[in-house]
C-alpha angles and dihedrals in degrees: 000000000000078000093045089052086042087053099045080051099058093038084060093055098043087045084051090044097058093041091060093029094058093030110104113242107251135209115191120194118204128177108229124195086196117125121246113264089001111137087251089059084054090053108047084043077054088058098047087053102057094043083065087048095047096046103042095248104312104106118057117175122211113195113206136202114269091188091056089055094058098275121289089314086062092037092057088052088057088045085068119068105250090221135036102271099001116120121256119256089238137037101212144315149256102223146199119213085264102055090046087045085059097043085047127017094178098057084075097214102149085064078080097059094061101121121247099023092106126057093181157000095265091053085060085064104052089050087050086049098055107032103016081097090059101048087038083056094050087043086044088055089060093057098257135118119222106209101177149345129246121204090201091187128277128296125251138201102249109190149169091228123030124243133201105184130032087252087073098030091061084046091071121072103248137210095207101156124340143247095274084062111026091162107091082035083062090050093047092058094039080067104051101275123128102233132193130200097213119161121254093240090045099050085085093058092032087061083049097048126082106244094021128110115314100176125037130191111219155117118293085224092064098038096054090042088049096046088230082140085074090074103017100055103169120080112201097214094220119121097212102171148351121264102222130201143206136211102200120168111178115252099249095057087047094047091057092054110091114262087229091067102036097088086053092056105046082052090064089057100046095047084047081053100045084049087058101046085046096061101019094114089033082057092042090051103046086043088051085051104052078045091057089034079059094058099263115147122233107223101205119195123231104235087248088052091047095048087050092042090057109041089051093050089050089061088046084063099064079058092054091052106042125062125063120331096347117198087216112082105222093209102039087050088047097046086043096053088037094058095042089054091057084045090060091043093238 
């Protein structure tokens, strides 16, 4: 018995041996939009660690700027081969809802970034639970394999002014996505707001310069990493929507890597992505605080002006979601709010 257990042993590591011996090294390239030194940058080094762990050494991940290739819009360009046969630039991306908005406009991600439709962190699962099948097809369409989802944190209003109410805050000229996405731009104005397309490498300039943008929705993480807290002082401490990720590598690069160590590596992501949704308020929070240690100001609501702030910006939806070709999917949005009031029990 003890001989039979020795044999089946060995067979496994030779099995094992001859898997990572005849499996071709791999360098996959992927486009990342993380910050350098962020905690999200420990974590996706984390993953490429453990893919060379996983697969013996064969399989090293680089993980590339996507600032440096013009934004996600760049970054979708480099996803395509430039010639007929030849091999694309990148292997793949880490992606914001709008990057994967402008892979794949049918997926309907940026439904998700309407402000005010998640409590929570565990609502955004529940959302992820019953639609994330639908936005990875219409990613899959487009050649690509969506391995796991990131919460980042929540997006915030960052201005020059503060503002207690929506009134004030439409009276400020907003960066509320980019041109490389005009689309929720597009929604945003459709609401009321005064909007502004401005680039991702000229937001800096565009705070500094008079008539440019005096309010920006955005992570703490990547206000406080791109110093826009210099010029937009006030925080509105209202967390008005998650900031969602994606881990995509194309099919053809996930097809070559060998079916034994696939379930390993996903694993990788989604652990990545549980540590995320873990700490995503904690990061939000000590972000939120060096701004603060930076001199930034926290503008609090009252509960009256909360309440106010967020039935008007729920009217301000229907606006989002009406009109000619309209970012903001009205079904998913209905079958989104509809599931999360059964979640609450209301």
């Amino acid at each position: 018995m003890l001989a039979k257990k020795v044999f089946l042993l060995c067979m496994c590591f030779m099995g094992l041996f001859v898997l990572q011996t005849h499996a071709q090294k791999m360098t996959i390239k992927l486009a990342s939009i993380v910050p350098s030194r962020s905690n999200w940058d420990v974590e996706q080094h984390a993953i490429a660690q453990k893919w060379y762990q996983v697969s013996g050494g064969q399989i090293t991940l680089q993980y590339m700027n996507a600032t440096a290739m013009g934004g996600e819009a760049g970054v979708i360009q480099k996803l395509n081969s430039i010639r007929p046969g030849q091999k694309a630039p990148i292997n793949g991306a880490i992606f914001t809802s709008l990057g994967m908005y402008t892979l794949a406009p049918e997926s309907n991600i940026l439904t998700t970034c309407v402000p005010f439709l998640f409590r929570n962190q565990e609502e955004v699962h529940v959302m992820l639970d019953a639609y994330a099948k639908d936005m990875q097809r219409a990613i899959n369409e487009k050649g690509y394999v969506v391995l796991g989802w990131f919460s980042v944190g929540w997006a915030y209003f960052f201005t020059k002014s503060p503002a207690h109410s929506l009134g004030e805050l439409k009276k400020m000229r907003l960066c509320v996505g980019n041109m490389t996405a005009p689309e929720l731009t597009n929604a945003f104005k459709a609401a009321g707001f005064q909007t502004l397309d401005v680039p991702y490498d000229k937001i800096s300039q565009s705070i500094r310069t008079p008539g440019g943008i005096e309010g920006l929705y955005t992570l703490p993480m990547y206000a406080y990493a791109a110093q826009y807290t210099k010029s937009l002082p006030y925080i509105l401490n209202v967390p008005l929507c998650p900031v969602m990720a994606a881990f995509m590598v194309s099919k053809e690069t996930w097809e070559k890597i060998p079916d034994a160590w696939k379930p390993d590596l996903i694993q990788a992501v989604l652990d990545a992505g549980n540590k995320f949704d873990n700490n995503a308020a904690v990061d939000d929070a000590e972000y939120i605080k060096r701004c603060q240690e930076a001199g930034c100001t926290v503008v609090s609501l009252s509960a009256d002006e909360l309440r106010r702030y967020e039935m008007e910006f729920r009217e301000d939806v229907k606006k989002m979601y009406s009109g000619n070709n309209p970012v903001i999917n009205k079904q998913l949005y209905d079958g989104i709010v509809a599931l999360l009031k059964k979640h609450r029990g209301e």
